[in-house]
C-alpha positions in Angstrom: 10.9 8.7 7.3 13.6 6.3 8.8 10.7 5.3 11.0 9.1 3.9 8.0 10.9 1.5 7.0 10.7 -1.0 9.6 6.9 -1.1 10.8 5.4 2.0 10.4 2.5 2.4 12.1 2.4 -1.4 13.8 1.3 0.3 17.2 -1.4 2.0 15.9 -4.6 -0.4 15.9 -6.7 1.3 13.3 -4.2 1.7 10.2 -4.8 -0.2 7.2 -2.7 -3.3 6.6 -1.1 -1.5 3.9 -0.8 2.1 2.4 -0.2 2.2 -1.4 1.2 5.8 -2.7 1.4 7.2 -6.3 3.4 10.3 -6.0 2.7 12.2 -9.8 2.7 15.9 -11.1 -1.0 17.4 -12.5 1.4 18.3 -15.8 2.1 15.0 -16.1 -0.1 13.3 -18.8 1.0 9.7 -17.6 0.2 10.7 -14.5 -3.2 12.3 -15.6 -4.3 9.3 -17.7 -3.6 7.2 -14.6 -5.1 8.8 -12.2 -8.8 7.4 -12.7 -7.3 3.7 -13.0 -6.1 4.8 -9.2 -9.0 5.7 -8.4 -10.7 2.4 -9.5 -8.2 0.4 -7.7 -8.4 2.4 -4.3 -12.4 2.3 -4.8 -12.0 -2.2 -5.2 -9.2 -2.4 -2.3 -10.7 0.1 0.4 -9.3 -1.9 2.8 -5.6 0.2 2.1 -5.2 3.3 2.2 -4.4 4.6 -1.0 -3.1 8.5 -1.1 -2.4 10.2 -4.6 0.1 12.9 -4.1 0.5 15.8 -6.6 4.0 16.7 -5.6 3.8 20.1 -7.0 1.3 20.8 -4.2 3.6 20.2 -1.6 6.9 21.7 -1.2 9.9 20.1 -1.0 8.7 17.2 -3.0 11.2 16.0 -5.4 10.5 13.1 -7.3 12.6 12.4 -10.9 10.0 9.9 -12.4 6.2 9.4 -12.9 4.6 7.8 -11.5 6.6 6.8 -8.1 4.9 4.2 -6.4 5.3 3.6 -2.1 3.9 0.8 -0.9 4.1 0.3 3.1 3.3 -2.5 5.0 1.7 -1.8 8.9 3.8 -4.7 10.2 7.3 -4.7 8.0 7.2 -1.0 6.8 8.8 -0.1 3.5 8.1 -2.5 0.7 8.5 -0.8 -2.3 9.7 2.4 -3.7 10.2 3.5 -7.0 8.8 3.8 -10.6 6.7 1.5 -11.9 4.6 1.1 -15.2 1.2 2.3 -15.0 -0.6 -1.2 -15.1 -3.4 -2.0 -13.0 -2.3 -5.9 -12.9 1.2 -5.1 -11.9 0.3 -2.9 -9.1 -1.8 -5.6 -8.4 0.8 -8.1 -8.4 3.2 -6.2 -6.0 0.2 -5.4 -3.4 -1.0 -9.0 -2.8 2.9 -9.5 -2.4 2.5 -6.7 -0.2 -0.1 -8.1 1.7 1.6 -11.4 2.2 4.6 -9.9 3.5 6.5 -10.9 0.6 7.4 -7.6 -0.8 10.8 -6.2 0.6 12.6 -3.2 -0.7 16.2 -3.8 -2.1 19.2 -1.7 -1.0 18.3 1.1 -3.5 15.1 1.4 -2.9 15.8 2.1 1.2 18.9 4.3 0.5 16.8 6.6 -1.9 13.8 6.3 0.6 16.2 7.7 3.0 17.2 10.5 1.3 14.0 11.4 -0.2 12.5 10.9 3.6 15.4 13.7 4.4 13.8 16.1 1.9 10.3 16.4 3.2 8.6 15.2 6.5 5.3 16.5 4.4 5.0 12.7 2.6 5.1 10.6 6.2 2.3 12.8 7.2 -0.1 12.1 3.6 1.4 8.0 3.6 0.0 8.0 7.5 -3.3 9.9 6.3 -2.8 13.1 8.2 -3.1 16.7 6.6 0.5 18.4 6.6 
């Protein structure tokens, strides 16, 4: 996942500009009541790729809070990592800033990318749309 975080995909011509990522558990009722609000935000922006990730159906997937969100930029790679509020607007927010290359990940956000990236080579196959 080191690959990630400085452009991605950038030599691949058909990736979406960005890839938005809400890692969440099915026993999760944040996650559950989120979900469809996803859904409605993947279905307006089709333009990204959008992957919902039910870590309990993939092994090795360890996240400590619901939702995670991973936002990755073709060009510039990681943007964003981490928990965020279940808000349609603020996801929003941080993918136009995605968009516009304005969104960078702080220090954190890399080093627990990084070791998270360490645990499971099953998430850079769902964040580039591929079956693991």
């Amino acid at each position: 996942m080191e690959d990630m975080l400085e452009a991605p995909y950038s030599q691949v011509p058909d990736e979406p500009l960005v890839t938005v990522a809400c890692l969440c558990a099915q026993w999760c009722v944040v996650c559950r009541e989120w979900e469809p609000v996803f859904a409605q935000l993947a279905a307006a922006h089709p333009q990204h790729r959008w992957v919902w990730v039910d870590i309990e159906d993939h092994e090795g997937l360890e996240v400590e809070n619901f939702p995670s969100l991973v936002i990755l930029h073709k060009a510039h790679g990681l943007c964003f990592w981490g928990e965020v509020t279940p808000r349609a607007e603020a996801w929003l927010r941080l993918l136009q800033a995605a968009q516009l290359g304005q969104l960078k990940p702080t220090d954190v956000e890399k080093t627990a990318w990084m070791t998270f990236g360490q645990e499971s080579h099953t998430l850079g196959q769902l964040l580039r749309g591929q079956a693991p």
